[in-house]
Backbone as CSV, one residue per row, in Angstrom:
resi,resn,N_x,N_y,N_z,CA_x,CA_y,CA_z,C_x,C_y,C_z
1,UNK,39.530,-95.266,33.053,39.649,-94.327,31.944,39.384,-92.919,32.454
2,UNK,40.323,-91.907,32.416,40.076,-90.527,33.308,39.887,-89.491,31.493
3,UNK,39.087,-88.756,31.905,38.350,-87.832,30.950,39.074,-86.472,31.366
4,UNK,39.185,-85.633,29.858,39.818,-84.587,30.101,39.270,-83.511,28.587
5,UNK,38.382,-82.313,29.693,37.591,-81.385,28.645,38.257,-80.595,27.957
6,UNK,39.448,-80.340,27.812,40.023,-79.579,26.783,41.402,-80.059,26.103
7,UNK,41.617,-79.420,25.275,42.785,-80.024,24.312,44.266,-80.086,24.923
8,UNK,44.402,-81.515,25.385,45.970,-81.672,26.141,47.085,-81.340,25.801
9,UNK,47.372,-80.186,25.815,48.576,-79.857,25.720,49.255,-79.240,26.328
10,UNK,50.677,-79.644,27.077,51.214,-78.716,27.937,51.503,-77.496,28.008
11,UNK,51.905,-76.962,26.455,52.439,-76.353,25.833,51.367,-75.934,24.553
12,UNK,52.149,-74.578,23.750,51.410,-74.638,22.608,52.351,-74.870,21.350
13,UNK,52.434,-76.338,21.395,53.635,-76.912,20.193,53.350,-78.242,20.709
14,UNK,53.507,-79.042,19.518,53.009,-80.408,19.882,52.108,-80.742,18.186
15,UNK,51.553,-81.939,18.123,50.611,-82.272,17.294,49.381,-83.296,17.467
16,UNK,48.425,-83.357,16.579,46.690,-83.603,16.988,47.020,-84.337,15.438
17,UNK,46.553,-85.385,15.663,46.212,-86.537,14.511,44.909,-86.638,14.303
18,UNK,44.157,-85.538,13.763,42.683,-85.765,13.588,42.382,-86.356,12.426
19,UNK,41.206,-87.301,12.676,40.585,-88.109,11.394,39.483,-86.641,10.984
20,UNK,39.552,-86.828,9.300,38.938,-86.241,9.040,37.152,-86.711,8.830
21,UNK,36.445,-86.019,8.624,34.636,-85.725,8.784,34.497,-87.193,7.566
22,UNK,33.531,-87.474,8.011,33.089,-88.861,6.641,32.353,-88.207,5.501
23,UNK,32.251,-89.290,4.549,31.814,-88.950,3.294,30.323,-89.965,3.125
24,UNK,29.431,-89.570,1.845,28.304,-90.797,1.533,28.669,-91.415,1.374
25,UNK,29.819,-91.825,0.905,30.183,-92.887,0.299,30.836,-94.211,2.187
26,UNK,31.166,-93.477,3.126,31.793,-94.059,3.720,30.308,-94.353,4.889
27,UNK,29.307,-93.671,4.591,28.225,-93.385,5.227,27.377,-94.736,5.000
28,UNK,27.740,-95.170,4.132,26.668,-96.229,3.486,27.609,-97.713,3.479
29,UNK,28.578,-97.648,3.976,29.522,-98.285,4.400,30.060,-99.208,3.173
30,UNK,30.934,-97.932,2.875,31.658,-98.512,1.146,32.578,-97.848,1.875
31,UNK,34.216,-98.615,1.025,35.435,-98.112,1.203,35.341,-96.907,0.186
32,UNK,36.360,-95.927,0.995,36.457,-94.444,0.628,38.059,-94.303,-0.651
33,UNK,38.754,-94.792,0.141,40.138,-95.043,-0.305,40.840,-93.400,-1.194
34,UNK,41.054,-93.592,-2.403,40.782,-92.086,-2.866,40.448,-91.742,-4.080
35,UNK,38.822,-92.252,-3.821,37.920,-90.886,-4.232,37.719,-89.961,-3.651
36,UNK,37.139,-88.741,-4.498,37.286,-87.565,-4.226,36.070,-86.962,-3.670
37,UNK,35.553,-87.228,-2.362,33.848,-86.561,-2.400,33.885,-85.672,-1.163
38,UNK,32.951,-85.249,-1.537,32.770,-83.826,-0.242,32.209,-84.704,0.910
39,UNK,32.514,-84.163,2.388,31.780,-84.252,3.461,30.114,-84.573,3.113
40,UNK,29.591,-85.321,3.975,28.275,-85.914,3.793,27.750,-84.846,4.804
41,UNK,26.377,-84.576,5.512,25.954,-84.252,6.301,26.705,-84.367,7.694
42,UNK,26.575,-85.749,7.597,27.103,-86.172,9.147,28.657,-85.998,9.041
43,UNK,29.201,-85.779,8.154,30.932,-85.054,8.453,30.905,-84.478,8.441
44,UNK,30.116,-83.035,7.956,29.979,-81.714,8.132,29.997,-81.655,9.564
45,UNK,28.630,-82.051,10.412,28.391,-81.965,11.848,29.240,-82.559,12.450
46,UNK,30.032,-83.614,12.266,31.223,-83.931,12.822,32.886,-83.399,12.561
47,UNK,32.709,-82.232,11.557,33.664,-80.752,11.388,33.638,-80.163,12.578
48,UNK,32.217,-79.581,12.185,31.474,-78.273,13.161,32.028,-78.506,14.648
49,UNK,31.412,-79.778,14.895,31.441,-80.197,16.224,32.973,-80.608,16.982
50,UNK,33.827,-80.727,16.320,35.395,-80.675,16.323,35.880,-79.577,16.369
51,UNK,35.844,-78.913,15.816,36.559,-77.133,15.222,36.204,-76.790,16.446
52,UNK,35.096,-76.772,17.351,34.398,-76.403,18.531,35.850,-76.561,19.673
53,UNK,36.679,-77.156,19.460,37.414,-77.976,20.356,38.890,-76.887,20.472
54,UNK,38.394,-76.576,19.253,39.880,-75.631,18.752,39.766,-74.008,18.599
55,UNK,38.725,-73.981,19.175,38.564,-72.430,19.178,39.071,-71.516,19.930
56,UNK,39.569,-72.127,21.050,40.712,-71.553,22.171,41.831,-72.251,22.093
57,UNK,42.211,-73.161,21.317,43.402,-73.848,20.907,44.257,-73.005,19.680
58,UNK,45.210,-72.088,20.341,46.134,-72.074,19.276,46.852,-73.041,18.160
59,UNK,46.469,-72.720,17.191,46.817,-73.627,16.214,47.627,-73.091,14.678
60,UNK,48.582,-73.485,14.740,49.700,-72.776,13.495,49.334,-73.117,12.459
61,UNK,49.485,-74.231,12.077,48.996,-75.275,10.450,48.342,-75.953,10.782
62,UNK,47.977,-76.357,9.536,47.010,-77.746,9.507,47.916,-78.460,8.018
63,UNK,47.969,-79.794,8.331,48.391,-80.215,7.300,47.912,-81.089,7.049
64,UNK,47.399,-81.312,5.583,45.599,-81.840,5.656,45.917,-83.187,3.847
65,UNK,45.080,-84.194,4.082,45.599,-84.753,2.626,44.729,-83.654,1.711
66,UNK,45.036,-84.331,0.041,44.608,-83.412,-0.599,42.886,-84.256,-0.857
67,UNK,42.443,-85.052,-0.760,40.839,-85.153,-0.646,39.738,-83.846,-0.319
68,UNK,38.823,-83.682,-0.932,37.298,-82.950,-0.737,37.689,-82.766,0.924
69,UNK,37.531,-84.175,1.370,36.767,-84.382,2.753,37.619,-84.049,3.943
70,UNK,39.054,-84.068,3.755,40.197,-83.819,4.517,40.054,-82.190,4.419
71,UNK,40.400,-81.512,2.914,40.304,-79.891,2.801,39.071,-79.128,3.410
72,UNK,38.106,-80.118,3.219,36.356,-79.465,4.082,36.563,-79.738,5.223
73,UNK,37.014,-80.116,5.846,37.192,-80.897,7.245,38.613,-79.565,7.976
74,UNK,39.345,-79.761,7.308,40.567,-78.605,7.415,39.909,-77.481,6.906
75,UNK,39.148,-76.877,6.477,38.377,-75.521,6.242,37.720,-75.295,7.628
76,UNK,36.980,-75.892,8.330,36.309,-75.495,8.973,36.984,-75.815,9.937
77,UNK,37.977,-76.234,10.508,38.944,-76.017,11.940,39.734,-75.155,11.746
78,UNK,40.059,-74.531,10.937,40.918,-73.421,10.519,40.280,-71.999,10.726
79,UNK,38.551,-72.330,10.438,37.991,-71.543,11.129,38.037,-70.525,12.145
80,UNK,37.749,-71.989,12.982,38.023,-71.190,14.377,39.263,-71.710,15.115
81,UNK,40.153,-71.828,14.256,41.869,-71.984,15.190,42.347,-71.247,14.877
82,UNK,42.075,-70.617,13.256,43.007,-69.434,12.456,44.729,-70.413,11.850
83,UNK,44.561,-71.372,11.583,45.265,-71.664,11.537,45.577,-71.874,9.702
84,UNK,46.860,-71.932,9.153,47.021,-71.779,7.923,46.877,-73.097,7.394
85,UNK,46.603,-73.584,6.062,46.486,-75.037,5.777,47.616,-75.464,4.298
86,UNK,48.097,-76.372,4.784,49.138,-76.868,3.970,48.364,-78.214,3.495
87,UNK,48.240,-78.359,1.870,47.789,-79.373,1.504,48.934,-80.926,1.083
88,UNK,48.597,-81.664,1.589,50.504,-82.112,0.917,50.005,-83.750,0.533
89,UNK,50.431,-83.464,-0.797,49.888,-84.647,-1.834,50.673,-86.343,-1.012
90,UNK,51.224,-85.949,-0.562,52.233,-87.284,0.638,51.337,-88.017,1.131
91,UNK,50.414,-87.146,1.741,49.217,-87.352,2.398,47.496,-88.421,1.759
92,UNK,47.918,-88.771,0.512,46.795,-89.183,-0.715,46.318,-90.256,0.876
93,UNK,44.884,-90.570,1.017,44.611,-91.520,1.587,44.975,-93.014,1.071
94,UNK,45.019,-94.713,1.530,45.445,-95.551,0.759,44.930,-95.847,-0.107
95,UNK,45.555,-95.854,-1.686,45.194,-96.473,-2.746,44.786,-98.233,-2.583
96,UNK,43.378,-97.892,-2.333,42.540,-99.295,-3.130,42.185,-99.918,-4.110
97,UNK,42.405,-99.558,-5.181,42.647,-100.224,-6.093,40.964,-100.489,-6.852
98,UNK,40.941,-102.013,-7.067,39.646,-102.379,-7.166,38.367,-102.238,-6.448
99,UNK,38.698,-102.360,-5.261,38.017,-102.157,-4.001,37.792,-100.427,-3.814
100,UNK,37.739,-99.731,-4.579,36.922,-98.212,-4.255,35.668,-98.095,-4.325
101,UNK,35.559,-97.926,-3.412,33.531,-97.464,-3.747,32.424,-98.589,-3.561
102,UNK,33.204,-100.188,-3.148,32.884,-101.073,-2.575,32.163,-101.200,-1.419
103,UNK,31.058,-101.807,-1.448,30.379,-102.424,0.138,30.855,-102.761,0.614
104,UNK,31.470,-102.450,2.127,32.791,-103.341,2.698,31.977,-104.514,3.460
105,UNK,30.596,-104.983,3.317,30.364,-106.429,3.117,30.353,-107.264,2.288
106,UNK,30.446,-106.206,0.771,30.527,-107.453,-0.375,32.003,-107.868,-0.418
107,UNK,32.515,-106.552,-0.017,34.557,-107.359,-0.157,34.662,-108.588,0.795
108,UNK,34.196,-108.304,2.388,34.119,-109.509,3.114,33.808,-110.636,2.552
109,UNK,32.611,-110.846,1.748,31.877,-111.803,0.999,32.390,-112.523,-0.061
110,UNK,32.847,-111.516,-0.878,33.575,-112.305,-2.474,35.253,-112.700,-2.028
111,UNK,35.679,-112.218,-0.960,36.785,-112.007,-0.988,37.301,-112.080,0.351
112,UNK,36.984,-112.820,1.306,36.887,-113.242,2.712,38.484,-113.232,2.937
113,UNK,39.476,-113.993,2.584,40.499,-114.330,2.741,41.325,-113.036,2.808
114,UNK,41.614,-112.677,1.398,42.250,-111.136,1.547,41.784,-109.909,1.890
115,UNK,40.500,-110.182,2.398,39.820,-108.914,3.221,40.628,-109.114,4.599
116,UNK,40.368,-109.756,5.250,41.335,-110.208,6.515,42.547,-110.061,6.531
117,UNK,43.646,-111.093,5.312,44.882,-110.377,5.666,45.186,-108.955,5.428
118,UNK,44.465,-108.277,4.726,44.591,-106.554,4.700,44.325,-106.140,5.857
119,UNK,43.492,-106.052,6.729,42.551,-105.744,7.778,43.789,-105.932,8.852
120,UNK,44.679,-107.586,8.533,45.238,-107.589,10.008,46.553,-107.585,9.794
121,UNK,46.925,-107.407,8.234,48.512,-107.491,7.775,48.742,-106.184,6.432
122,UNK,48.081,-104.838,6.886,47.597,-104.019,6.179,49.249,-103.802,5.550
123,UNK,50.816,-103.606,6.425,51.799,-103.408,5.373,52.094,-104.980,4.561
124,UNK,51.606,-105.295,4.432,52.057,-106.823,4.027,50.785,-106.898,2.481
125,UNK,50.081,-106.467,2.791,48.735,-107.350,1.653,48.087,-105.556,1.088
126,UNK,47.748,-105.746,0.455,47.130,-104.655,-0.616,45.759,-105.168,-1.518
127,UNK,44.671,-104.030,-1.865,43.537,-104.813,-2.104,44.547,-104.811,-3.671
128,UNK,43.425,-105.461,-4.921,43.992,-105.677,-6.015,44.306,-104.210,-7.084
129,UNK,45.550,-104.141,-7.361,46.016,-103.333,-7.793,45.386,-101.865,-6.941
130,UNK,45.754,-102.028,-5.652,46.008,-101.320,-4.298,47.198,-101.176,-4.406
131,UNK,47.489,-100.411,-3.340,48.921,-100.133,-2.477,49.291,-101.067,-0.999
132,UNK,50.181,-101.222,-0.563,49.902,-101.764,0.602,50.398,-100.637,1.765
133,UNK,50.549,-101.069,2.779,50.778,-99.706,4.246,52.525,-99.726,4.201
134,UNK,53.297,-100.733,3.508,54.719,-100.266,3.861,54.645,-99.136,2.805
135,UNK,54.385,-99.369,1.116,54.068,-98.258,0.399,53.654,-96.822,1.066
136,UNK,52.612,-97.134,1.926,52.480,-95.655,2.087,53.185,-95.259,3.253
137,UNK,53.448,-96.079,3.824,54.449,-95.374,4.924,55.708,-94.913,4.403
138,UNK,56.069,-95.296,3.442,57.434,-94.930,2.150,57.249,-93.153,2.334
139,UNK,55.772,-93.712,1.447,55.544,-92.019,0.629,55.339,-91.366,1.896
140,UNK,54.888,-91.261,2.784,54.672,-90.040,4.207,55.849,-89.525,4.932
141,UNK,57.150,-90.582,4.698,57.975,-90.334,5.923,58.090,-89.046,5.922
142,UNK,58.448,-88.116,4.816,59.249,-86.823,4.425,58.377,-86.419,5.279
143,UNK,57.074,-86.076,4.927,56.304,-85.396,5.713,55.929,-85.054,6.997
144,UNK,56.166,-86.770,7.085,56.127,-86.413,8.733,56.624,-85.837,9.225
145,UNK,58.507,-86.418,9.010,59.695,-85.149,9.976,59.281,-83.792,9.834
146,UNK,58.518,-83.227,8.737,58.399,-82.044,8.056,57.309,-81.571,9.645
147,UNK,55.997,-82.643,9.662,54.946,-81.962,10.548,56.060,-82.044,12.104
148,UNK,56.798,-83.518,12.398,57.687,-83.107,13.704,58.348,-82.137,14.249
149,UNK,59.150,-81.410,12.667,59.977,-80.466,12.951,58.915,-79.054,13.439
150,UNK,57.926,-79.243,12.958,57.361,-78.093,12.959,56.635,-78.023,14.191
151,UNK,56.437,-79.439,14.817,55.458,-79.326,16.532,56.340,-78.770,17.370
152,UNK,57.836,-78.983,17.189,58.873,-78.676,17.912,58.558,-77.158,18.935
153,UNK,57.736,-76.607,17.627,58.039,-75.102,17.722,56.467,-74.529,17.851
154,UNK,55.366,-75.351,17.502,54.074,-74.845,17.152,53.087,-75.856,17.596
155,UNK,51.556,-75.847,17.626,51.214,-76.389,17.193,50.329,-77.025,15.687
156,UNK,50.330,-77.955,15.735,50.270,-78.608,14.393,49.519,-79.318,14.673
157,UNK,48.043,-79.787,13.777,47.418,-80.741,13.061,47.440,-81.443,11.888
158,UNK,47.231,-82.825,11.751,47.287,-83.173,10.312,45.631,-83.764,10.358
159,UNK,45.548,-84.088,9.296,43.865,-83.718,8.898,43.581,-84.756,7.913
160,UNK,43.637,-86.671,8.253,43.460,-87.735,7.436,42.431,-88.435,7.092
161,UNK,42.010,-89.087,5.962,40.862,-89.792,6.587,41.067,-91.507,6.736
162,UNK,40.222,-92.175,6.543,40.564,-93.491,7.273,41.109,-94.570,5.923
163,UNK,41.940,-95.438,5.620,42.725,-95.898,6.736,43.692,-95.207,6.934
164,UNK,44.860,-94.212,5.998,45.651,-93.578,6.415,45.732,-92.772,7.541
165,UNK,44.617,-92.458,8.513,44.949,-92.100,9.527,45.317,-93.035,10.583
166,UNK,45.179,-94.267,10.847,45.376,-95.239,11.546,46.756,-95.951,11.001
167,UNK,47.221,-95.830,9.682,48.742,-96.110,9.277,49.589,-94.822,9.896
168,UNK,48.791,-93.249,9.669,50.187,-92.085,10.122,49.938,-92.293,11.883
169,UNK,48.622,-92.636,12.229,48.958,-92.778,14.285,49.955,-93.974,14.183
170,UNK,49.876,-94.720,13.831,50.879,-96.248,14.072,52.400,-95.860,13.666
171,UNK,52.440,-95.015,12.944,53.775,-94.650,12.697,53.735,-93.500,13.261
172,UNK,53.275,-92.881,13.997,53.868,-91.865,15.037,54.370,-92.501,16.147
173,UNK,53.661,-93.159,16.381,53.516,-94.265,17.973,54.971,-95.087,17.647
174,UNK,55.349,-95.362,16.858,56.319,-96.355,16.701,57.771,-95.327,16.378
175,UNK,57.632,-94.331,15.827,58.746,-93.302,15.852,58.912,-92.609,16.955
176,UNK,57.932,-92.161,17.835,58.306,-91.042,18.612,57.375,-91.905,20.543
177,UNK,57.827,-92.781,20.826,57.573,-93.892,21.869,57.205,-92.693,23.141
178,UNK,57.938,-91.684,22.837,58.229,-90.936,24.597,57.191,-89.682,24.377
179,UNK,56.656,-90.077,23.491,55.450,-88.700,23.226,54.217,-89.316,24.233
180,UNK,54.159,-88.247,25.057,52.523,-88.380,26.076,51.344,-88.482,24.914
181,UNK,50.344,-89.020,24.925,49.241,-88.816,24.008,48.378,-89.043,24.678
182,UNK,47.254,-88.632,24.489,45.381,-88.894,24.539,44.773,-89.307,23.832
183,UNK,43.586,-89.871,23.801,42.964,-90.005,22.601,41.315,-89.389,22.915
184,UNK,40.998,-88.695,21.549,39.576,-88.087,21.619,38.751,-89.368,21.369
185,UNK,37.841,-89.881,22.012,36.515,-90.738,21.622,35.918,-90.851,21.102
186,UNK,35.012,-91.264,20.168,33.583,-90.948,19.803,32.607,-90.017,20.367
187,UNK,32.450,-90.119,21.895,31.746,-89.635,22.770,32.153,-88.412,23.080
188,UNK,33.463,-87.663,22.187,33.488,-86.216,22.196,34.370,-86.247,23.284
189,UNK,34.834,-86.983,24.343,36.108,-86.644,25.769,37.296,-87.515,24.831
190,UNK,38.322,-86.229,25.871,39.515,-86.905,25.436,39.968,-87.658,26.594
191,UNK,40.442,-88.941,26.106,40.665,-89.879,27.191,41.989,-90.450,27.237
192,UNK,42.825,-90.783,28.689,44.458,-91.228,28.576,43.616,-92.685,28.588
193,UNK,43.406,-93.328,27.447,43.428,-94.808,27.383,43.387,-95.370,26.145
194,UNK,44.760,-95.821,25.954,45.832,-96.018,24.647,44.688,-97.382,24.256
195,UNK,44.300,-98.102,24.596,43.734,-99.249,24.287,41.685,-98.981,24.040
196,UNK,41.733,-97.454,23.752,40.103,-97.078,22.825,39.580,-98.006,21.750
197,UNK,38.977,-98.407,21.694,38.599,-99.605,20.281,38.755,-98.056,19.679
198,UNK,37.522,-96.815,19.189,37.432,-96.142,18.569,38.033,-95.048,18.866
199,UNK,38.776,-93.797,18.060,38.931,-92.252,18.443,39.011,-91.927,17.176
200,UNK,38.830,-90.384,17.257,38.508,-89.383,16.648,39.986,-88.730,15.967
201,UNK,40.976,-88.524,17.398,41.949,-87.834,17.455,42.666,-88.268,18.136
202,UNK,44.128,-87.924,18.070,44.882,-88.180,18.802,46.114,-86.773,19.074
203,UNK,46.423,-86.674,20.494,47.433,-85.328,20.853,48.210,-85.772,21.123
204,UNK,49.953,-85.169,20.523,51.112,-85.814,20.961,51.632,-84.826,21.568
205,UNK,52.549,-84.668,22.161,53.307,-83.237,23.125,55.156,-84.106,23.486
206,UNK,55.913,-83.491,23.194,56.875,-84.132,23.352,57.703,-83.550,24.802
């Protein structure tokens, strides 16, 4: 795994798939899905400590969902990138349905079976009166070409929180195969090793 201290990009055009800062609610380990709550402490400091990354990174837009925690999260990298922020409702994190605001051990618990096939067949299964991931991959496509067309020429961030950020990386990865990427860690390095259990971020450069 080779480590690399600043933001990979060959160029300044390209795009950064950053997860956005956590919430209490995701803190205490309940699904987030979309409710609406501000950054907790520890997503604040995990803003702060990101934006840090982008302060010599030219950065054009940010295109951020419309959540508290995505717009607080996109406030403060905009900060120090200067970059303008486009909010785009395309972007809603996945609708969970029943399952909002849930202990994601009591869903395991009451509900073992379809916690799993969501988990491992996320476009296929949806929690109850959820959405499932082909749904939201429906609603994003526009957007995406919208953020592609625009790396062409700039760079660009989008600004998600979880799971939709792990549905828009999987559908980048699967649309655009010949894009170089990195991935940021937990541990704050960005690393060329596609097979991270965890990251933060991800940089595409075409």
């Amino acid at each position: 795994m080779s480590e690399v201290s600043h933001i990979p990009m060959k160029s300044e055009a390209g795009l950064i798939l950053l997860r956005s800062g956590s919430t209490d609610i995701e803190d205490q380990g309940r699904l987030l899905g979309q409710l609406d709550v501000p950054l907790s402490d520890n997503g604040i400091q995990y803003a702060d400590e990101i934006a840090d990354r982008f302060a010599e990174c030219p950065t054009r837009v940010i295109f951020c969902s419309p959540c508290a925690a995505a717009q607080q999260t996109a406030k403060i990298v905009a900060e120090k990138s200067r970059a303008k922020i486009r909010v785009e409702e395309s972007l809603a994190n996945v609708n969970l349905g029943l399952w909002h605001g849930k202990l994601i051990d009591e869903v395991k618990k009451n509900q073992p079976r379809l916690y799993r096939q969501w988990r491992d067949q996320i476009d296929s299964f949806a929690p109850p009166e959820g959405e499932t991931g082909s749904e939201v991959r429906a609603r994003i496509s526009k957007t995406l070409q919208k953020m592609y067309k625009k790396a062409k020429s700039v760079r660009v961030v989008a600004i998600t929180p979880e799971p939709l950020f792990n549905i828009l990386l999987d559908e980048i990865r699967n649309s655009s195969p010949d894009f170089e990427w990195l991935a940021l860690s937990e541990c704050g390095q960005w690393i060329a090793d596609p097979n991270a259990d965890t990251i933060d971020a991800i940089a595409f450069s075409g």
